[in-house]
C-alpha positions as CSV (number, residue, x, y, z in Angstrom):
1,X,111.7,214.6,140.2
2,X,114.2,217.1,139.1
3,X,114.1,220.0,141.2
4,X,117.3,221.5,139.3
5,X,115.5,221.8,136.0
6,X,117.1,224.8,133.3
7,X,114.1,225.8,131.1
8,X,116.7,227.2,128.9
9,X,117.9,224.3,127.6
10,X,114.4,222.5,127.2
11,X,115.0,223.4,123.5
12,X,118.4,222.2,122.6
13,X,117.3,219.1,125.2
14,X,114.3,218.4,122.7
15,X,116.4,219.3,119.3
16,X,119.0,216.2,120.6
17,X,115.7,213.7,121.2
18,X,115.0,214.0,117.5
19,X,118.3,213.9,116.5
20,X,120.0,211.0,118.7
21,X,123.1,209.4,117.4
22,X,122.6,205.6,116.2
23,X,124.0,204.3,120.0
24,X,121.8,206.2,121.6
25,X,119.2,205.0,119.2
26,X,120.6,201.4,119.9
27,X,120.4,201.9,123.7
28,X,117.0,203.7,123.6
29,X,114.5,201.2,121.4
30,X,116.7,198.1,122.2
31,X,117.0,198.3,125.9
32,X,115.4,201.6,127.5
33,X,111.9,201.5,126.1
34,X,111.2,198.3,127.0
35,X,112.5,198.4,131.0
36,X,109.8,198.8,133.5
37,X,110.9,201.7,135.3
38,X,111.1,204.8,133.4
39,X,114.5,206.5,131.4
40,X,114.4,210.1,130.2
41,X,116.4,210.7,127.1
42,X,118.2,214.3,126.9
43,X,117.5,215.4,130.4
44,X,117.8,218.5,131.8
45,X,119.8,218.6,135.0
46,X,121.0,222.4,136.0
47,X,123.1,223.3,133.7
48,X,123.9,220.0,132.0
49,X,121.5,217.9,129.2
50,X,122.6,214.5,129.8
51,X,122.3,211.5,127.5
52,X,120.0,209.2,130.0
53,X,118.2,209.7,133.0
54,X,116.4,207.4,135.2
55,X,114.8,208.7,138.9
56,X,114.0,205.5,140.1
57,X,117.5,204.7,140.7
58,X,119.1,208.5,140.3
59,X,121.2,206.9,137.5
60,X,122.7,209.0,134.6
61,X,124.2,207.3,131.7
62,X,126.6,209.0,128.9
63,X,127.8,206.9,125.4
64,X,130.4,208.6,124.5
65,X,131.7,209.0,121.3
66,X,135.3,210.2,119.9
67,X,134.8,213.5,120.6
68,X,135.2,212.6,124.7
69,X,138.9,211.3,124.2
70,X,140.7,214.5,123.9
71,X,142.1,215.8,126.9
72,X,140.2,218.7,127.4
73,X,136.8,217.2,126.9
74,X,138.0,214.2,129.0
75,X,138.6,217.3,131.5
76,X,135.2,218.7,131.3
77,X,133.6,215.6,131.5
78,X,135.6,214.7,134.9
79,X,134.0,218.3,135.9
80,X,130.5,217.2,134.7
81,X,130.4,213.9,136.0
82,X,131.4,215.2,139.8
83,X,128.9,217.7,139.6
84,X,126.0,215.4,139.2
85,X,127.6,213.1,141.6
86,X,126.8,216.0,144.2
87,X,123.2,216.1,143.9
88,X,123.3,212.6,144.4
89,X,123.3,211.0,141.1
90,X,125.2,207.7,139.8
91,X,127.1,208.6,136.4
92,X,127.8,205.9,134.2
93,X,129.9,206.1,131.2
94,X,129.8,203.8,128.2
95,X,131.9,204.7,124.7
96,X,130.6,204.3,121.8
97,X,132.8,201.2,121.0
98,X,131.2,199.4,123.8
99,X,127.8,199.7,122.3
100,X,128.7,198.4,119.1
101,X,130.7,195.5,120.0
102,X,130.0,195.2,124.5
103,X,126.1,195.8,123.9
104,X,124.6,193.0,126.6
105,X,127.1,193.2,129.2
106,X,126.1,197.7,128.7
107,X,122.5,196.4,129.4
108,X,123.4,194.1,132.1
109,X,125.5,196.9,133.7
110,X,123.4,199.2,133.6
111,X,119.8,196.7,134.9
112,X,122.7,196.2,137.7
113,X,122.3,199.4,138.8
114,X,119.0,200.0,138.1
115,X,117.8,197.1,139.9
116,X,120.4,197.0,142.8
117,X,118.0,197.8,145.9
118,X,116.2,194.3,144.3
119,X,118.2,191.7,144.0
């Protein structure tokens, strides 16, 4: 599944499962848990834990939260995102805002893509 697995951040990966923020909570027992296909949370890819990850559909999804709106984190984010998108993964972004306030069409987006080889 993920042949670019960093055992060295197995432990912060696991520390961020126990501690996810309230979106990611939102996202995870409201939508995730209850799809038919599989979604990691706090994945390991190379050097990078990411927020989502589901194989099926090479899909990795970010909520991101104020932190991601300053310029340099916007930066490394851009840097980030790219990166996965050369081993062949989708990257898809949602803010925190969108969550809160967006929630269905997030879940519709994101079944979209999931489900795209299907419809």
């Amino acid at each position: 599944m993920n042949d670019t697995h960093n055992p060295k951040l197995t432990p912060y990966a696991r520390d961020l499962r126990k501690n996810m923020t309230k979106e990611e909570r939102k996202l995870w027992y409201d939508f995730f848990r209850d799809l038919p296909c599989q979604v990691h949370r706090q994945f390991v890819i190379d050097r990078y834990i990411v927020d989502f990850f589901c194989a099926s559909a090479n899909l990795v999804i970010e909520l991101d939260g104020s932190q991601h709106y300053t310029d340099e984190k916007h930066a490394e984010d851009l840097k980030r995102d790219q990166y996965l998108r050369s081993l062949g993964y989708t990257v898809l972004r949602y803010s925190n805002y969108q969550i809160h306030r967006e929630f269905n069409a997030v879940k519709q987006d994101i079944w979209n893509h999931i489900y795209k080889d299907f419809s």
